[in-house]
C-alpha positions as CSV (number, residue, x, y, z in Angstrom):
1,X,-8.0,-31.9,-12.2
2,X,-6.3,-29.0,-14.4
3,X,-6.5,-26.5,-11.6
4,X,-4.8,-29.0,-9.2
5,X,-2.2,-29.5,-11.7
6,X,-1.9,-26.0,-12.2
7,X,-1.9,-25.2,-8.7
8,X,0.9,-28.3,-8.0
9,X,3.3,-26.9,-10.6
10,X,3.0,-23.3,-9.0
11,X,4.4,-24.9,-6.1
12,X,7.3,-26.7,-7.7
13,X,8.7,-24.0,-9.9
14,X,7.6,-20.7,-7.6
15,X,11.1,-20.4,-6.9
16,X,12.1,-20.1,-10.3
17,X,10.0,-17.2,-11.3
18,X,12.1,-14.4,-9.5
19,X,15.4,-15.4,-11.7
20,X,13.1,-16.0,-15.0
21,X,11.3,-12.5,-15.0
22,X,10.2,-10.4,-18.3
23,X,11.9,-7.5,-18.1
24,X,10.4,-4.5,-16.5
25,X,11.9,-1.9,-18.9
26,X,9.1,-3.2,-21.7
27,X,6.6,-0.5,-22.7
28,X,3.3,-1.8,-21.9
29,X,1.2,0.0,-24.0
30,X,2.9,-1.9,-26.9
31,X,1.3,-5.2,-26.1
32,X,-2.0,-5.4,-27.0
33,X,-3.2,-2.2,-27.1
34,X,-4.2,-2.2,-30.7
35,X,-6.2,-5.0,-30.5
36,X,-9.6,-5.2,-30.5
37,X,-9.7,-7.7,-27.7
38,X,-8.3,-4.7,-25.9
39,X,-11.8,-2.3,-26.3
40,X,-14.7,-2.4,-24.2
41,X,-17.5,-3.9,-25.6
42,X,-21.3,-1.9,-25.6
43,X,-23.1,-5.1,-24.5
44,X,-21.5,-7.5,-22.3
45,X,-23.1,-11.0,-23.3
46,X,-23.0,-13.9,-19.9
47,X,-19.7,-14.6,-18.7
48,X,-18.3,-16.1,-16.0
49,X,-14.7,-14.4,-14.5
50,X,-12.3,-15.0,-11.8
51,X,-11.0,-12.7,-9.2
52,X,-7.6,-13.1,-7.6
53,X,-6.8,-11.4,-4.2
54,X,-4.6,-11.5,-1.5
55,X,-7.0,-10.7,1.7
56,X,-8.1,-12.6,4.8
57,X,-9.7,-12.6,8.2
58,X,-12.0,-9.5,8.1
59,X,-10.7,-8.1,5.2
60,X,-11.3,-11.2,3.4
61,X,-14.6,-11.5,4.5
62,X,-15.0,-7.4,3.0
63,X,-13.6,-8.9,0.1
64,X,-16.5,-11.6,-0.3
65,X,-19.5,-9.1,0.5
66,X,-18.7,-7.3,-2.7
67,X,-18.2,-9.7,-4.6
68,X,-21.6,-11.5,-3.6
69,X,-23.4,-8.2,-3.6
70,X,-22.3,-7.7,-7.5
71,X,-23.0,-10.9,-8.2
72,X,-26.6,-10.6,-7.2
73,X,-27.2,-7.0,-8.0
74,X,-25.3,-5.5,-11.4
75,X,-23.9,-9.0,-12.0
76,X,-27.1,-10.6,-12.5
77,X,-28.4,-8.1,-14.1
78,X,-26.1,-8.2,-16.9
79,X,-25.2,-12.2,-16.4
80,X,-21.7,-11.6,-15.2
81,X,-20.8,-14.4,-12.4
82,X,-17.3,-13.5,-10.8
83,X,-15.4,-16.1,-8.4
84,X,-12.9,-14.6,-6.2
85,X,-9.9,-17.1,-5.1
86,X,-7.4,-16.4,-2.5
87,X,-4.5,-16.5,-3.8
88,X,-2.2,-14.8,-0.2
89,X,0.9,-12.3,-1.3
90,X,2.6,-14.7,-4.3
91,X,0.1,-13.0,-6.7
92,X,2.5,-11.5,-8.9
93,X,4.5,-14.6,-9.0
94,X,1.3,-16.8,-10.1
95,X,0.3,-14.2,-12.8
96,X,3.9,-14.5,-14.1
97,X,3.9,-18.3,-14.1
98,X,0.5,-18.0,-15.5
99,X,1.1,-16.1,-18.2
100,X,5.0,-17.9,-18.9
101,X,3.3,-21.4,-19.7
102,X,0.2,-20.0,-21.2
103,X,-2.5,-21.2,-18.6
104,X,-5.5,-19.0,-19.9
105,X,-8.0,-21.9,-18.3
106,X,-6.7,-21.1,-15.3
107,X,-5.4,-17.8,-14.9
108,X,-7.4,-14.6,-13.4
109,X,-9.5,-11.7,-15.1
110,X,-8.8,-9.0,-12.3
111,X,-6.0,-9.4,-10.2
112,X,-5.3,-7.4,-7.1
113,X,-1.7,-6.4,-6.4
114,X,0.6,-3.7,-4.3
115,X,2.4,-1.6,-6.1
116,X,5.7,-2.7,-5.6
117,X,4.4,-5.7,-7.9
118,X,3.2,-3.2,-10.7
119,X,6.9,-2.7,-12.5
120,X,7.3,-6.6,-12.9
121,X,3.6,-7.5,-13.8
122,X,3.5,-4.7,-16.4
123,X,5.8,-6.4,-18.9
124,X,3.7,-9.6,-19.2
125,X,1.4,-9.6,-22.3
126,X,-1.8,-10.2,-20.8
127,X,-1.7,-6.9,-18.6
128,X,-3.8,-4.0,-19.9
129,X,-3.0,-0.6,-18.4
130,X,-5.7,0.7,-16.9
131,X,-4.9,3.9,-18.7
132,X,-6.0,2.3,-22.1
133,X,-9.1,1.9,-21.0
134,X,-10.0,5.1,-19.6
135,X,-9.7,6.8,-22.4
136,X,-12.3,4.6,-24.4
137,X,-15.5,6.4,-25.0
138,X,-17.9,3.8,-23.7
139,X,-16.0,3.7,-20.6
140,X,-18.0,5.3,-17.4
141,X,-15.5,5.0,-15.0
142,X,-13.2,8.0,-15.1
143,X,-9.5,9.1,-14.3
144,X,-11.0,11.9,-11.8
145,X,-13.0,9.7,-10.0
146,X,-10.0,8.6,-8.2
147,X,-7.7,11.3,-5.9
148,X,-4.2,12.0,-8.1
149,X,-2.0,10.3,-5.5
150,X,-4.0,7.1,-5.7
151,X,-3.7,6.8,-9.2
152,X,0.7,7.9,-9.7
153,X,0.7,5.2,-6.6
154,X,-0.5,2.6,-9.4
155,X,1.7,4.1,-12.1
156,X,5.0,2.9,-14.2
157,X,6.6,4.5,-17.1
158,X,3.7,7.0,-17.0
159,X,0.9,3.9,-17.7
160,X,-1.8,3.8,-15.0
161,X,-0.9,0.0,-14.8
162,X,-3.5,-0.4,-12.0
163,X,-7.1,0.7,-10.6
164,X,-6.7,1.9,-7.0
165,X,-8.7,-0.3,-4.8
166,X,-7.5,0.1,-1.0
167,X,-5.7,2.4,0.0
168,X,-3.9,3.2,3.7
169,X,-1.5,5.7,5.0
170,X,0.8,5.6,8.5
171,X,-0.4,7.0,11.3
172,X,0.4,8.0,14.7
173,X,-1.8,6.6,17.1
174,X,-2.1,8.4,21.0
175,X,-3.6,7.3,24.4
176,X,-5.0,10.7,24.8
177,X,-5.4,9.2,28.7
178,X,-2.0,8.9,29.2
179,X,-0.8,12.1,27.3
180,X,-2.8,14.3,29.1
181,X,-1.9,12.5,32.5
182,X,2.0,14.6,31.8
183,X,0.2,17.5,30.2
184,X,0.1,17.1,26.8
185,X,-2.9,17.8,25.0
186,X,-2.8,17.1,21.5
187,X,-0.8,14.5,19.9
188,X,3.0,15.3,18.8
189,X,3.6,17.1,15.3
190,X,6.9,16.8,14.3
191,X,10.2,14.5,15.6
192,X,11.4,16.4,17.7
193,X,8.2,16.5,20.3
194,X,7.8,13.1,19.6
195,X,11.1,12.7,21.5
196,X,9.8,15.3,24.0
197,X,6.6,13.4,24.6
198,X,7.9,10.8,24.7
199,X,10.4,11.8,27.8
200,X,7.7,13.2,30.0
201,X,5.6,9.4,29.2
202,X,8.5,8.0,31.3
203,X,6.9,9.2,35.0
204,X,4.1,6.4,33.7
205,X,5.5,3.4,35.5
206,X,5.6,0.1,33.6
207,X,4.5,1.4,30.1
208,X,6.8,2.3,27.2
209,X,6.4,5.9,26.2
210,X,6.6,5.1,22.3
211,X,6.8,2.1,19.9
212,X,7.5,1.6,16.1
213,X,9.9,-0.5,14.5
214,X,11.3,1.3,11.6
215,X,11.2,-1.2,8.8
216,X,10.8,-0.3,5.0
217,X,7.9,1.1,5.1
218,X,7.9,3.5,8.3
219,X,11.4,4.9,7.3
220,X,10.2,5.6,3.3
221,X,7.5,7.9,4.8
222,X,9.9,9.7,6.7
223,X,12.0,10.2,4.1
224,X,9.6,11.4,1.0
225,X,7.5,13.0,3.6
226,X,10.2,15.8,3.7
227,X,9.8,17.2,0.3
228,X,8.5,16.1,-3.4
229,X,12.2,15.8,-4.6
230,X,12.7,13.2,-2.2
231,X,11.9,10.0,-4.0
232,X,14.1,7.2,-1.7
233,X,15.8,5.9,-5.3
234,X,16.7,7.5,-8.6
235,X,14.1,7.1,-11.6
236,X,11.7,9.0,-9.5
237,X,11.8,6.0,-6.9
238,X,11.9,3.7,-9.9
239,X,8.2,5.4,-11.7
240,X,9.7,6.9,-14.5
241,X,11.6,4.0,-15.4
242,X,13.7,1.0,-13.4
243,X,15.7,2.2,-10.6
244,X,19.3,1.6,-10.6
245,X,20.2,2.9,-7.1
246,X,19.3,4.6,-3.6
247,X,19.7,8.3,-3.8
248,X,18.6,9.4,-0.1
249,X,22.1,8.8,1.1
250,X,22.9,11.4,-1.3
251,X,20.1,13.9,-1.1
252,X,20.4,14.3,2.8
253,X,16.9,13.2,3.7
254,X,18.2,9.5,5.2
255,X,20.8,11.5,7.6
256,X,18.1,14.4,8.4
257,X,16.0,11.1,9.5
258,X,18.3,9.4,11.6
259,X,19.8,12.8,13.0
260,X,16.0,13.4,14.7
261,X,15.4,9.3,15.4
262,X,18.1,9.5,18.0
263,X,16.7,11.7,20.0
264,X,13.7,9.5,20.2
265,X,15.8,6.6,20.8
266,X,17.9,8.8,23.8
267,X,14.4,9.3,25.8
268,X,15.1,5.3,27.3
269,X,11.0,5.0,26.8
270,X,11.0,3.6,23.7
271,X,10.0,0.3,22.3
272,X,11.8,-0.2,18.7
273,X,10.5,-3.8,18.4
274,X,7.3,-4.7,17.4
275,X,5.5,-7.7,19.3
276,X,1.3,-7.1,19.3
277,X,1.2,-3.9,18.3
278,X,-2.5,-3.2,18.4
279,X,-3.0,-5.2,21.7
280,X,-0.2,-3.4,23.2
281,X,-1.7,0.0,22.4
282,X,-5.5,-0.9,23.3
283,X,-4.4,-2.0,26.7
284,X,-2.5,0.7,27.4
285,X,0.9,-0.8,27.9
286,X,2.5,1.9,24.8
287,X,1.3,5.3,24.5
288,X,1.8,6.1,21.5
289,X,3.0,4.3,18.6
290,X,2.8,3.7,14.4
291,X,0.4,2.0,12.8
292,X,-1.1,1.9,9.4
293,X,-4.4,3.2,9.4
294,X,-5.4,-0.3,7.9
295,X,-5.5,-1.2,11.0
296,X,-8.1,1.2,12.6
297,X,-11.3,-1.1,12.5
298,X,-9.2,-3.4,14.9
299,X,-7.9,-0.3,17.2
300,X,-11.7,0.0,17.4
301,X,-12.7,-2.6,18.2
302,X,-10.0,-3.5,21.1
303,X,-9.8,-0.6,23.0
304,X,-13.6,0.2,22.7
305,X,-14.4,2.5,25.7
306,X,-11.4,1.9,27.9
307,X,-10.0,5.4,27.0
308,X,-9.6,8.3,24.5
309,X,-7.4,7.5,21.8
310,X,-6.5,9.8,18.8
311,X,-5.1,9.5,15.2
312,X,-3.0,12.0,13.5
313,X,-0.5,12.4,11.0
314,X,2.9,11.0,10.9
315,X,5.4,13.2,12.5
316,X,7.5,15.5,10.5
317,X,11.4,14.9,9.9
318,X,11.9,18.9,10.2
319,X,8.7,21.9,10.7
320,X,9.4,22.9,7.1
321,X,8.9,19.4,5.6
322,X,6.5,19.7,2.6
323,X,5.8,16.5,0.9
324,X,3.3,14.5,3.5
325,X,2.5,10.6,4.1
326,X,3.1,8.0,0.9
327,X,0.2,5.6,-0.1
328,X,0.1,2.0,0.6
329,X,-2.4,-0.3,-0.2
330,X,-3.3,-2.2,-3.9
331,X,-4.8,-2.0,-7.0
332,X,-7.1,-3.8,-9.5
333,X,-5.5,-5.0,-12.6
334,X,-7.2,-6.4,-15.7
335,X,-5.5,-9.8,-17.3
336,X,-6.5,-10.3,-20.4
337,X,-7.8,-13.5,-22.2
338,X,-8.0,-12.2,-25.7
339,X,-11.4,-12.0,-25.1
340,X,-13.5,-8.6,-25.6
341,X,-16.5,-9.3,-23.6
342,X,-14.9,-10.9,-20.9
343,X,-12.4,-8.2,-20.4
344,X,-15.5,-5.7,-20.6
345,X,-16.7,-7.9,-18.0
346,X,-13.6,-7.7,-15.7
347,X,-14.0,-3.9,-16.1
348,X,-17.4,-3.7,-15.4
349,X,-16.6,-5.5,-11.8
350,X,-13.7,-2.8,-10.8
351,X,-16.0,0.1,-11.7
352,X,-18.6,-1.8,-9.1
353,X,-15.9,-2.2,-6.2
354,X,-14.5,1.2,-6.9
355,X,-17.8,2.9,-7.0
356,X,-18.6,5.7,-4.4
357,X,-21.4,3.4,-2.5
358,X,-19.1,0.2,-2.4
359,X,-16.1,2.5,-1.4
360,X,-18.0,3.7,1.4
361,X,-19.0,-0.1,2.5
362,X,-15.5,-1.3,2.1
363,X,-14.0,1.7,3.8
364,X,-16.2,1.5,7.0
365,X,-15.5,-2.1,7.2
366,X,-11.4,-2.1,7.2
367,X,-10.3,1.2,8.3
368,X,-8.8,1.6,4.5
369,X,-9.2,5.3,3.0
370,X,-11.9,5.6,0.3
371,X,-10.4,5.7,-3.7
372,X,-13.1,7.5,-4.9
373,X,-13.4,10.9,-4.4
374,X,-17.2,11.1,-4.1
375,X,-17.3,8.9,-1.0
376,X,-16.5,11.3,0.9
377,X,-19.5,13.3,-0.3
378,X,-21.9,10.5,0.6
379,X,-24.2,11.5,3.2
380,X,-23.7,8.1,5.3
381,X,-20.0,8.9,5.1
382,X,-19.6,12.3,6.3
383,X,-22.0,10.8,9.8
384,X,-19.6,7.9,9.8
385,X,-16.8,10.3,9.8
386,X,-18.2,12.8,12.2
387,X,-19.4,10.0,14.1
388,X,-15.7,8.3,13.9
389,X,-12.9,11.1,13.5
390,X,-10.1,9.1,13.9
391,X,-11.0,7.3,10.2
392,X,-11.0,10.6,8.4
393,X,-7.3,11.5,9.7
394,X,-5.7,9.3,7.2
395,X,-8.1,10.2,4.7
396,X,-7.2,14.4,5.3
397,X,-3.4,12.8,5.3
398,X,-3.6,11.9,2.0
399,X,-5.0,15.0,0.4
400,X,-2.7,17.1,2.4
401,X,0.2,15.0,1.0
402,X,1.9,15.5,-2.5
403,X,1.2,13.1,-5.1
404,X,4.9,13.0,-5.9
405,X,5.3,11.3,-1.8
406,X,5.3,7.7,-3.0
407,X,7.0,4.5,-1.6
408,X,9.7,3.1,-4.0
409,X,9.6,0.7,-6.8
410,X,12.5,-0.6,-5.6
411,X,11.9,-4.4,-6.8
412,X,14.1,-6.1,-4.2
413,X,11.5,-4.3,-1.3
414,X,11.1,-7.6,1.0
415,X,15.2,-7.8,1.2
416,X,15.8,-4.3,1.4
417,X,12.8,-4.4,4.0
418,X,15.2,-6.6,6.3
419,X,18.0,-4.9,6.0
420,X,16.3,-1.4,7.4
421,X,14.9,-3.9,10.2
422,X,18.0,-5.1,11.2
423,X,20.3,-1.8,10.9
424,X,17.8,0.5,12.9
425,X,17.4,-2.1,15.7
426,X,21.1,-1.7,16.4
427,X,20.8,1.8,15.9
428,X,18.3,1.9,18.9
429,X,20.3,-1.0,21.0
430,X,23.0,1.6,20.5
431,X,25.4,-0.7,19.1
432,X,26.0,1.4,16.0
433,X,26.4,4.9,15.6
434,X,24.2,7.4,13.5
435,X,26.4,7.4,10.5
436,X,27.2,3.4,10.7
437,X,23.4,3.2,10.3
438,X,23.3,5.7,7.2
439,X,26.2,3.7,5.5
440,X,24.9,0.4,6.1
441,X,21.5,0.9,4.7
442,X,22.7,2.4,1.6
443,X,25.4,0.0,0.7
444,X,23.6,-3.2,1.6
445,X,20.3,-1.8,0.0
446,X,22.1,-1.2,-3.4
447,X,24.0,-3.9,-3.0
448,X,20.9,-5.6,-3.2
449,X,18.9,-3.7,-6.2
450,X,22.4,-4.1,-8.0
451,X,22.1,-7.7,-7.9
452,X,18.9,-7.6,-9.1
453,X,19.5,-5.5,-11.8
454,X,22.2,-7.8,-13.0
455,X,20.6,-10.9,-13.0
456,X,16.8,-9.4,-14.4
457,X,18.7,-7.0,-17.0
């Protein structure tokens, strides 16, 4: 009855949590961090702990298979039982109502969350950085088991708030078919060819050349992708502390963008709306388009044998860009309960789903890019990627990538996500010019993050 209450007043006051947040500027470390609830425990007596996550369909199903596989394997073994509970992409709101009216009966262990929720959830009490407990001495799971950009993807005010748990990267995906059908052979490496590509794809009657919408997320990459001083917003892209405003108007890099863009958009064989993206591609209607590589096992799957298709890395703005492909994905983050053994416990299932074996599992399963760095050393992950090349592209992405090339905490992301969508549709429809486009992203994005601000100061 108490979880149905609980789950019935999330409902009626969700709407309030945006405009009743903790303040993001708070220190975390300065929360618990001297308590002894706070330190891992040497022996973890039987507990019971809950798990909240936002994945479904075949992820979801991943999801389950660990958590049943610890549960009967190193679980049992040391009488830990974890439950895991979808809970869709209102996480962070429910661990903020959670922890505003106290709910400890009902509120989470491990919770996993993007990073665009880490600044907000980092305030509340309950969270423990992740960094605390690494550096306790009868902790076995270590900061280098993870690859550096993983870990700053998951960090705020120099606190690892997060463990990294998936992890994906944008990709461009080809009809090698169809390429080679206007004599191209390898995929395009930079804007520029895109565009050319692109062009020759138009003698292929009834199929689009190219497709991407440029939301958000495709137009960050393209803009920290040119070097590691280009960080989208000031604050380091809001890491080193809360940003207060969108710098790549000034810096150049949103103009260098939309300067090459156009002449992707002048080619007349490209698609800037998205419809079915993956079914589109695996049935041959767009050559080429932009996909996260999240999305892989289901590229698989639907084009199966019908033709060659290749992954490789995003496009580059210029030839002498530098920075690489941000991170996106989620991490695991430890809610505490004032309760030693049972936070032990909670860290003793993320060192499970973020060892090398489960990594492996979990990687092969969604197409996601392994967070531990000995996965890749695994025996039955180096056949799976010689077997399956097209996986290991976003993996080599990401090492090739600086660790600095990070999406924004930019904290008003799903508005400022609409906005791009909007602007760079009428940029391709040709209704507004290059530097219309430019101008209206920057002022209606900060007019945004200003409001914020104001109202969460």
């Amino acid at each position: 009855m108490k979880k149905k209450m609980f789950l019935a007043t999330i409902i009626s006051v969700l709407g309030l949590v945006g405009c009743s947040q903790v303040s993001e500027d708070t220190t975390t470390t300065k929360v618990l961090e001297n308590s002894s609830t706070t330190q891992l425990v040497d022996n973890i007596k039987p507990t019971e702990i809950t798990f909240w996550h936002a994945m479904k369909g075949s992820n979801g199903e991943a999801i389950d298979r660990i958590v049943n596989s610890y549960n009967e394997t190193q679980g049992k073994e040391k009488g830990i039982k974890v439950t895991a509970v979808f809970q869709d992409t209102k996480i962070a709101s429910k661990v903020k109502l959670a922890s505003s009216t106290k709910d400890m009966e009902n509120a989470p262990d491990v919770i996993q969350t993007v990073g665009s929720d880490i600044p907000g959830i980092s305030a509340l009490p309950e969270i423990i950085p992740a960094s605390h407990i690494f550096e306790q001495k009868n902790n076995t799971l270590k900061q280098d088991d993870f690859y550096p950009h993983l870990l700053r993807a998951f960090t705020y005010e120099k606190n690892i708030i997060g463990v990294p748990m998936n992890a994906s990267t944008l990709l461009l995906y080809s009809n090698m078919n169809a390429l080679k059908s206007v004599g191209v052979t390898e995929p395009p490496k930079t804007i520029d060819e895109l565009a050319e590509v692109t062009k020759k794809l138009k003698s292929l009657d009834g199929k689009n050349g190219f497709n991407s919408e440029i939301a958000r997320y495709q137009l960050v990459n393209f803009v920290v992708s040119q070097s590691d001083k280009n960080f989208v917003g000031d604050n380091e892209g809001g890491r080193a502390s809360r940003m207060t405003k969108y710098v790549m108007g000034e810096d150049g890099s949103l103009d260098k963008f939309l300067t090459e863009w156009q002449k992707v958009i002048e080619t007349g064989n490209y698609k800037f709306t998205e419809d079915n993206a993956n079914e589109e591609f695996s049935t041959g209607l767009n050559s080429m388009v932009l996909l996260s590589s999240a999305r892989l096992g289901a590229i698989k799957k639907l084009v199966g044998d019908s033709f060659e298709w290749k992954t490789s890395f995003i496009p580059k703005v210029s030839q002498n860009d530098t920075s690489g492909a941000s991170i996106g994905g989620s991490s695991l983050v430890l809610y505490s309960h004032d309760d030693a053994n049972r936070l032990s416990a909670a860290w003793d299932f993320i060192s499970y789903a973020t060892s090398p074996k489960v990594q492996a599992e979990w990687s092969k399963a969604t197409g996601y890019i392994p967070v531990n760095v000995n996965t890749e050393k695994l025996p039955e992950m180096m056949k799976f990627y010689e077997e399956n090349p097209n996986y290991k592209v976003a993996l080599e992405q990401m090492k090739n990538a600086s660790p600095m090339s990070q999406e924004p905490f930019d904290l008003v992301n799903w508005e400022v996500n609409d906005i791009i969508k909007d602007v760079m549709k009428r940029f391709a429809q040709g209704n507004i010019s290059k530097d219309e486009a430019k101008d209206e992203i920057i002022k209606k994005s900060n007019d945004a993050l200003s409001e914020y601000n104001r109202v969460n100061n």
